[in-house]
N, CA, C and O atoms as CSV, one atom per row, in Angstrom:
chain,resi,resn,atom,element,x,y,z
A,1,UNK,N,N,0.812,-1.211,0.000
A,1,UNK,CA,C,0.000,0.000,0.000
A,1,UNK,C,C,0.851,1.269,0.000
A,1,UNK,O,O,0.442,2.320,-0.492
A,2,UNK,N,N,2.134,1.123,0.610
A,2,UNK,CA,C,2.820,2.222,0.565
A,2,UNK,C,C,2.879,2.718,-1.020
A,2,UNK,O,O,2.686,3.909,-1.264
A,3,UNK,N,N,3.129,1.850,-2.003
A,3,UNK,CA,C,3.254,2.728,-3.775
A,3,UNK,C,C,2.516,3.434,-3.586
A,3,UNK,O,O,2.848,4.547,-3.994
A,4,UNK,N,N,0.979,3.375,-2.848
A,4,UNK,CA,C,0.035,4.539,-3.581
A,4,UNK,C,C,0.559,5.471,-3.223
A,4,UNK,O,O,0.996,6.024,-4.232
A,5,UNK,N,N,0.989,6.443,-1.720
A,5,UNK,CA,C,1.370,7.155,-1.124
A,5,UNK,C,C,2.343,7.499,-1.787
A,5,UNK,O,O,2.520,8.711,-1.908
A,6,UNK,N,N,3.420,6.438,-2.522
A,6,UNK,CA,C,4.878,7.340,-3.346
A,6,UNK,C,C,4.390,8.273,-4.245
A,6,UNK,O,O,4.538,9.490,-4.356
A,7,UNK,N,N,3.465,7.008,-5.175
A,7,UNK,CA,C,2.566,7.905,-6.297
A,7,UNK,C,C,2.027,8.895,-6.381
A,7,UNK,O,O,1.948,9.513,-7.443
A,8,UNK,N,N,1.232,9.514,-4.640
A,8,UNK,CA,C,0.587,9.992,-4.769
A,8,UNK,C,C,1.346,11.853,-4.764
A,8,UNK,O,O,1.019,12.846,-5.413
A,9,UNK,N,N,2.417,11.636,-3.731
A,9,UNK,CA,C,3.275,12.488,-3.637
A,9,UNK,C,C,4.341,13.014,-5.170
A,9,UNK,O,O,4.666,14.121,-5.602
A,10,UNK,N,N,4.656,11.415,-5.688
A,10,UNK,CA,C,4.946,12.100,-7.357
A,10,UNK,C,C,4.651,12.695,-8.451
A,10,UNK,O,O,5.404,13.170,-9.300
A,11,UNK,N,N,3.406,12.652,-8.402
A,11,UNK,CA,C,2.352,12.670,-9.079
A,11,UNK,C,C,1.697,14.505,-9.029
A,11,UNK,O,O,1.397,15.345,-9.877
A,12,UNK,N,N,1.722,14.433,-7.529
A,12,UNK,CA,C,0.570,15.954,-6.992
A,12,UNK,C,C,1.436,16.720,-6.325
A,12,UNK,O,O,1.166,17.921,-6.319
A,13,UNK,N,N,2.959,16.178,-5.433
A,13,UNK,CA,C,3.137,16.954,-4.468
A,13,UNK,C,C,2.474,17.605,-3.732
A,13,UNK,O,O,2.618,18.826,-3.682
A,14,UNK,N,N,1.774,17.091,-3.141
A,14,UNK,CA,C,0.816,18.003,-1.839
A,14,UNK,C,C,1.455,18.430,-0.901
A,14,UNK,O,O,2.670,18.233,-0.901
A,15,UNK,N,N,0.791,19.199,0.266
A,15,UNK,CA,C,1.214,19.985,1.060
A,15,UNK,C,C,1.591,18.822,2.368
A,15,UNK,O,O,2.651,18.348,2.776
A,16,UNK,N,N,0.494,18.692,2.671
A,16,UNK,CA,C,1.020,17.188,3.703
A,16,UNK,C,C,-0.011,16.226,2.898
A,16,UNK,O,O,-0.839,16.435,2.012
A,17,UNK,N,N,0.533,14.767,3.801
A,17,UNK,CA,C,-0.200,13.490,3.045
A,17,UNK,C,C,-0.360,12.684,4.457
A,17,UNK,O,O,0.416,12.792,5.407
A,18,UNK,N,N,-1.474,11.887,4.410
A,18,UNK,CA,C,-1.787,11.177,5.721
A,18,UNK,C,C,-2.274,9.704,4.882
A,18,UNK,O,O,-3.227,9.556,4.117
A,19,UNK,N,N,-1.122,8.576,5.389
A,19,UNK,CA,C,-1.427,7.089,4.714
A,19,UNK,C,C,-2.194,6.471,6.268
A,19,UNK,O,O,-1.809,6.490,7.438
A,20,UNK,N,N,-3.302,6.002,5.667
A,20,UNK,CA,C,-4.103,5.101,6.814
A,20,UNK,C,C,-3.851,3.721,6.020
A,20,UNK,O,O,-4.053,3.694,4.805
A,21,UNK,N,N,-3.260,2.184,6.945
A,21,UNK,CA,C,-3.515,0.803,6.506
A,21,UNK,C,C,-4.485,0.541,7.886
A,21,UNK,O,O,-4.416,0.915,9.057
A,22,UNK,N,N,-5.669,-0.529,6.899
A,22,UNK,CA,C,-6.278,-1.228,7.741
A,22,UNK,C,C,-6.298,-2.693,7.688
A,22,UNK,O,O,-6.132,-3.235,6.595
A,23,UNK,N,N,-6.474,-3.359,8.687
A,23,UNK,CA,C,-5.614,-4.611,8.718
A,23,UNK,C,C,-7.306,-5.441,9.473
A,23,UNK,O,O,-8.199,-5.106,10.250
A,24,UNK,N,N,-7.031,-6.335,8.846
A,24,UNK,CA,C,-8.927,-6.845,8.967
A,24,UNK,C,C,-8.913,-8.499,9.428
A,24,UNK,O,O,-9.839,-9.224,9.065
A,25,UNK,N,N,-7.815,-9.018,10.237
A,25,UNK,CA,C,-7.780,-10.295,10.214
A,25,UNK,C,C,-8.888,-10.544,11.676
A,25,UNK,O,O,-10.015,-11.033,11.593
A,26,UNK,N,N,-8.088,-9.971,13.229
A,26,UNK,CA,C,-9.456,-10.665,13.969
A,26,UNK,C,C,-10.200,-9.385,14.293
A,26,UNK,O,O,-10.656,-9.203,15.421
A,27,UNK,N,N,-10.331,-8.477,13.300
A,27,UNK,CA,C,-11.287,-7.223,13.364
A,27,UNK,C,C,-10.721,-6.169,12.701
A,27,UNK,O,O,-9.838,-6.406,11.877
A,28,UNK,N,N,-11.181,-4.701,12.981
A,28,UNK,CA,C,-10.022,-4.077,12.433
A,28,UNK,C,C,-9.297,-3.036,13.301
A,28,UNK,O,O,-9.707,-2.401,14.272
A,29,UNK,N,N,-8.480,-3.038,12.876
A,29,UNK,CA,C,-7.448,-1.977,13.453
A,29,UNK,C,C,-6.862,-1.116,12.215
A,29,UNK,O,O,-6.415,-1.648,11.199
A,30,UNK,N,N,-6.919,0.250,12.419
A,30,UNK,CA,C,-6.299,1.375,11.434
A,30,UNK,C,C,-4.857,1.836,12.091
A,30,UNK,O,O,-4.681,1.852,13.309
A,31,UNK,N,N,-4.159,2.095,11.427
A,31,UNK,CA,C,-3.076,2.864,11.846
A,31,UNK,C,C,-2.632,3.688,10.428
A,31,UNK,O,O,-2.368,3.354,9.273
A,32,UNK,N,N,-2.721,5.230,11.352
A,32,UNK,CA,C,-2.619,6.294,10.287
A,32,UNK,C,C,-1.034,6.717,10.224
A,32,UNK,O,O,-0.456,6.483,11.285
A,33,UNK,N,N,-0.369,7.182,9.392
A,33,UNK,CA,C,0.620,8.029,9.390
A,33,UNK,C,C,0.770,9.078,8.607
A,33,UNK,O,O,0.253,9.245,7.502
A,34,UNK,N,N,1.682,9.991,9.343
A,34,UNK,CA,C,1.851,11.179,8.759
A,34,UNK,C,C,3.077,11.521,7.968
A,34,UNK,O,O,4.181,11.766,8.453
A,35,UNK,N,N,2.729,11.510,6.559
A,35,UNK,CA,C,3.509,10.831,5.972
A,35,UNK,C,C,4.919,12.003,5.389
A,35,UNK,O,O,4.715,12.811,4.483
A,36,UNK,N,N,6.086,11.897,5.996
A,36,UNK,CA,C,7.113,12.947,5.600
A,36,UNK,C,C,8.333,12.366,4.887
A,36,UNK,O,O,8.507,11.152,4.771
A,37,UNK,N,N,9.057,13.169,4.478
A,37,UNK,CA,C,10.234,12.891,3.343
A,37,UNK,C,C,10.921,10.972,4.213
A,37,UNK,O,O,11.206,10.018,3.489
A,38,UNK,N,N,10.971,10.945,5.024
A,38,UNK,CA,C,12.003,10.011,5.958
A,38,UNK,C,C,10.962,8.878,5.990
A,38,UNK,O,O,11.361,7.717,5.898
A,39,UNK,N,N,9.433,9.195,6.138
A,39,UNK,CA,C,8.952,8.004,5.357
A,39,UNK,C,C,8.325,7.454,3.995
A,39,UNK,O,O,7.758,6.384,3.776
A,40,UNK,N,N,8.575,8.409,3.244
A,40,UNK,CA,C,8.117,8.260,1.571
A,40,UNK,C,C,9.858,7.977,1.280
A,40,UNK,O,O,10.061,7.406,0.208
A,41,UNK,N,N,10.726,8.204,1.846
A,41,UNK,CA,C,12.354,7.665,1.828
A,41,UNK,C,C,12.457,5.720,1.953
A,41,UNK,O,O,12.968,4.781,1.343
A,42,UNK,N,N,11.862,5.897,2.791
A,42,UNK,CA,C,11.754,4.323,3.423
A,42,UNK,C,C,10.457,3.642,2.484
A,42,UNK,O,O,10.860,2.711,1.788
A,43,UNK,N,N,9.081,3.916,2.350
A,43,UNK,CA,C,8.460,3.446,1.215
A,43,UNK,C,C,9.091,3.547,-0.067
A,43,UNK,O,O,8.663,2.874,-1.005
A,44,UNK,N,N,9.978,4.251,-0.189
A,44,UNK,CA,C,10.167,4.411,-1.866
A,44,UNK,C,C,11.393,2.862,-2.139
A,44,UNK,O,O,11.402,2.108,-3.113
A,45,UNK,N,N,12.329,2.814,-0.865
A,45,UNK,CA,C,13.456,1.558,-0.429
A,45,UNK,C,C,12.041,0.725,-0.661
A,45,UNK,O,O,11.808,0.866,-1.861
A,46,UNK,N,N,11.341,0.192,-0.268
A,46,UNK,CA,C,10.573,-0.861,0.143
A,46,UNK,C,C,9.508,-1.418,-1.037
A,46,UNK,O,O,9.003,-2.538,-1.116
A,47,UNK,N,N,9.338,-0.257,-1.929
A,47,UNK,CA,C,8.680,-0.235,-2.871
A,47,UNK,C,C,10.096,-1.079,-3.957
A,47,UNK,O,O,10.082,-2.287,-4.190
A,48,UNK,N,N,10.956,-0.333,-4.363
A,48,UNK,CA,C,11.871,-0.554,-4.959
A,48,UNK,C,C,12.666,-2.046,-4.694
A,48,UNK,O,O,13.252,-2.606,-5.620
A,49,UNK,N,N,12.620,-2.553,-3.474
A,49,UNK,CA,C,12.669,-4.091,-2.986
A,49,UNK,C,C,11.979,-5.119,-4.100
A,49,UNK,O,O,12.196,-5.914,-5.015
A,50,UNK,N,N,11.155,-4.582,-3.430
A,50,UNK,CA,C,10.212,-5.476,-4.008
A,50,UNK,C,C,9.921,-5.498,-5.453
A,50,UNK,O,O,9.753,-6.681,-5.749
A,51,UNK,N,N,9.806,-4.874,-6.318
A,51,UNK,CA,C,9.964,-4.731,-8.079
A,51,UNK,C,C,10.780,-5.273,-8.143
A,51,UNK,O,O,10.656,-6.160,-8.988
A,52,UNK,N,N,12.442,-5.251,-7.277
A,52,UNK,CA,C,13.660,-5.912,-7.806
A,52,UNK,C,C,13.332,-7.477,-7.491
A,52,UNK,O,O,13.733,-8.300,-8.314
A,53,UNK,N,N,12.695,-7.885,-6.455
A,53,UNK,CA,C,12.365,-9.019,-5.689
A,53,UNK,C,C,11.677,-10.121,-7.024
A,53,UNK,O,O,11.973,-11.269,-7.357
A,54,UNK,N,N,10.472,-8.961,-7.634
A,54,UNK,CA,C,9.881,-9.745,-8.520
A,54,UNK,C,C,10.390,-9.630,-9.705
A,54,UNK,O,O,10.086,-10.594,-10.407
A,55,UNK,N,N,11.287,-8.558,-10.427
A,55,UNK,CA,C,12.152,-8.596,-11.365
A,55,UNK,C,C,13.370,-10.124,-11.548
A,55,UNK,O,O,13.693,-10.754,-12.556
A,56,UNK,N,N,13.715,-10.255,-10.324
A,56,UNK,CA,C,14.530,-11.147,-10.171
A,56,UNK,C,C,14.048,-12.401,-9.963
A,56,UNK,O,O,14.848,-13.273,-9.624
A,57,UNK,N,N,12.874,-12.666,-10.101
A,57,UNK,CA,C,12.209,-14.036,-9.719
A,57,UNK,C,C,12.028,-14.640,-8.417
A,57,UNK,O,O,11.900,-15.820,-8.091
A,58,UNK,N,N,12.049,-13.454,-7.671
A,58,UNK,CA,C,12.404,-14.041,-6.286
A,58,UNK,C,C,11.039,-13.621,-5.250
A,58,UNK,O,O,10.721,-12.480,-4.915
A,59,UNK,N,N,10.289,-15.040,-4.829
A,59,UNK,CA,C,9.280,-15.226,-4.190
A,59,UNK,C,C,8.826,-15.776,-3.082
A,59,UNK,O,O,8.108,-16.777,-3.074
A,60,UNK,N,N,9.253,-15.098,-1.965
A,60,UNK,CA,C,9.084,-16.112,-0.449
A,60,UNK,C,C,7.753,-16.301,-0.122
A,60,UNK,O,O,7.310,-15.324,0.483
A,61,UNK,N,N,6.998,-17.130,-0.282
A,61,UNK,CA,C,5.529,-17.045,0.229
A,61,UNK,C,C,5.253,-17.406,2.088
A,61,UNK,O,O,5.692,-18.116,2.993
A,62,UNK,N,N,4.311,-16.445,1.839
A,62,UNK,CA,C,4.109,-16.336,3.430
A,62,UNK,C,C,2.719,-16.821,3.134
A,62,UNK,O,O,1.898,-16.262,2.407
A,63,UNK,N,N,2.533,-18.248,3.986
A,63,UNK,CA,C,1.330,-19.125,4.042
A,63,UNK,C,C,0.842,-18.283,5.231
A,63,UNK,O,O,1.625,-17.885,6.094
A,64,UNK,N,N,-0.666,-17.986,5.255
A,64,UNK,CA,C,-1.473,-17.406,6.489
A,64,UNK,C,C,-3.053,-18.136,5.918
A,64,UNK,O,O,-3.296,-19.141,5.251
A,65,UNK,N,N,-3.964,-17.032,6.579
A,65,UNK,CA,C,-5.570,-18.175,6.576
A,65,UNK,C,C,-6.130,-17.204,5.204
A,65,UNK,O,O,-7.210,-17.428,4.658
A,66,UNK,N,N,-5.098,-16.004,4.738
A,66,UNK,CA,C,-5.702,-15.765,3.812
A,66,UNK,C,C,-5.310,-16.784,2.185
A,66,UNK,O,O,-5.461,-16.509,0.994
A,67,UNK,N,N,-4.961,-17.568,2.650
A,67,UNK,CA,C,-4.698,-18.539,1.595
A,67,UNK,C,C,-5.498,-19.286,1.421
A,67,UNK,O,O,-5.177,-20.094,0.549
A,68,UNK,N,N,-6.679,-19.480,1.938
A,68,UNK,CA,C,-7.937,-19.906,1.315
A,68,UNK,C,C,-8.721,-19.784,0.550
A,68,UNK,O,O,-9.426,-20.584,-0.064
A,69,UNK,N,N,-8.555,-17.936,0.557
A,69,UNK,CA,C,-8.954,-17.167,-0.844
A,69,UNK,C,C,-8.641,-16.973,-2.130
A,69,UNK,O,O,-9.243,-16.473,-3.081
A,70,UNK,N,N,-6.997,-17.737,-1.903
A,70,UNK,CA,C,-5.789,-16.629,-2.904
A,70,UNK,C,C,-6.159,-17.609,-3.869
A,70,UNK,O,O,-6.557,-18.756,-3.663
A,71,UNK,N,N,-5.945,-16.910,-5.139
A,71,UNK,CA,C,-5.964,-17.261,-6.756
A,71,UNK,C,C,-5.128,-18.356,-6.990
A,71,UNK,O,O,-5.404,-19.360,-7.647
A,72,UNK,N,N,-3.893,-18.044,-6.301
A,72,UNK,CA,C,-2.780,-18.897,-7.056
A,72,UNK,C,C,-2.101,-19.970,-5.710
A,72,UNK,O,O,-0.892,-20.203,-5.686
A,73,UNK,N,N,-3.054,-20.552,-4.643
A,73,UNK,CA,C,-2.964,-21.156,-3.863
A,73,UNK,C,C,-2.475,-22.411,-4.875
A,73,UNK,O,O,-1.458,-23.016,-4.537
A,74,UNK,N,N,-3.081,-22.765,-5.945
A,74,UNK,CA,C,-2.825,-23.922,-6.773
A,74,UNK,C,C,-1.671,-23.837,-6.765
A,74,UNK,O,O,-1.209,-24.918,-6.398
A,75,UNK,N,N,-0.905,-23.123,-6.974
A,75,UNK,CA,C,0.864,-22.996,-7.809
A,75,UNK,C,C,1.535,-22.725,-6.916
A,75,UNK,O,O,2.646,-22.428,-7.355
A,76,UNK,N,N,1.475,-22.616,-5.297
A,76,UNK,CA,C,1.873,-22.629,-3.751
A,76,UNK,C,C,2.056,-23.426,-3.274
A,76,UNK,O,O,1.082,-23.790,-2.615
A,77,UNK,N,N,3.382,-24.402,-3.149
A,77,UNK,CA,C,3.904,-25.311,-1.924
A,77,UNK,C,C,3.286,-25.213,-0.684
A,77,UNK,O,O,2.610,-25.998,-0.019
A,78,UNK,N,N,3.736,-23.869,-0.496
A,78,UNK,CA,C,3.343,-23.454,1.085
A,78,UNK,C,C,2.540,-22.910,1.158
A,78,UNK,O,O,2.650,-22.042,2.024
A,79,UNK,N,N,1.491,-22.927,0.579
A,79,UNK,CA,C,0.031,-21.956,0.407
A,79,UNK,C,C,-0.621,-23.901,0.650
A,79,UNK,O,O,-0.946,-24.396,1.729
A,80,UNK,N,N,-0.625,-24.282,-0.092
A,80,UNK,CA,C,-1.027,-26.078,0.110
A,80,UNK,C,C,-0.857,-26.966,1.359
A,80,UNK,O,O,-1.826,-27.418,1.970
A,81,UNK,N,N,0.167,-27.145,1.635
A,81,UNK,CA,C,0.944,-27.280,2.703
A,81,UNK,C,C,0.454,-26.628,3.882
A,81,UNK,O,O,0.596,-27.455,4.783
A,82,UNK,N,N,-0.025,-25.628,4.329
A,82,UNK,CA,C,-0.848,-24.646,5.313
A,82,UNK,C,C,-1.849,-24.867,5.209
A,82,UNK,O,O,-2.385,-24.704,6.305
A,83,UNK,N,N,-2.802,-25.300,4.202
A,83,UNK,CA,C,-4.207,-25.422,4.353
A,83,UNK,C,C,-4.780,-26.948,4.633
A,83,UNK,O,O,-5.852,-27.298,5.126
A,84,UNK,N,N,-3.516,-27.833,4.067
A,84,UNK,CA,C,-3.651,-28.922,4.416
A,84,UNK,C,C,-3.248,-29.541,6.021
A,84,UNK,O,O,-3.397,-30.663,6.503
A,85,UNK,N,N,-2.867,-28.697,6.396
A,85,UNK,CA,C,-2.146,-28.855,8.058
A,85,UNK,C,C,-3.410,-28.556,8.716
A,85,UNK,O,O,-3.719,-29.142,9.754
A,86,UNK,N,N,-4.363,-27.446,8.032
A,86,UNK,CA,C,-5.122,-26.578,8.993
A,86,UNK,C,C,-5.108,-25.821,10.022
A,86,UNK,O,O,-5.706,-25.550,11.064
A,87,UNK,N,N,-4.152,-25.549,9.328
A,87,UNK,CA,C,-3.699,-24.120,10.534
A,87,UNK,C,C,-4.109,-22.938,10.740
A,87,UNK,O,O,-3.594,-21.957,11.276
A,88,UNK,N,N,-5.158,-23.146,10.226
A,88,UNK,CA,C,-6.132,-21.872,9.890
A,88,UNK,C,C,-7.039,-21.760,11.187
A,88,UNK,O,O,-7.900,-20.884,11.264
């Protein structure tokens, strides 16, 4: 979620920017930030990770209970492997 926030700052430069993630597993919880150069610095590292991550073919899957939903659970060792344990 952080790209949108890079984007959004590349894009418009606004005056200030406020990124809210909400996280919905045993309810929800928001956590807002206020978003300044030192952390659109650190999203832009984190953003840039990860393009290289998938540029490079490189894919650690993190099995959780949202792997019940996921598309490509089929083509997941460890997306399979987790649901078949039932660890959900």
């Amino acid at each position: 979620l952080q790209v949108y926030a890079v984007a959004v700052d590349e894009l418009f430069s606004p005056q200030s920017l406020r990124a809210t993630f909400a996280y919905f597993g045993d309810g929800l919880e928001e956590v807002t930030y206020e978003v300044d150069e030192a952390w659109l610095s650190e999203a832009r590292a984190a953003v840039h990770r990860l393009a290289a991550g998938i540029d490079e073919e490189r894919f650690e899957p993190a099995a959780s209970a949202g792997c019940r939903w996921c598309d490509f659970v089929a083509f997941c060792q460890a997306g399979q492997s987790f649901l078949e344990r039932g660890s959900f």
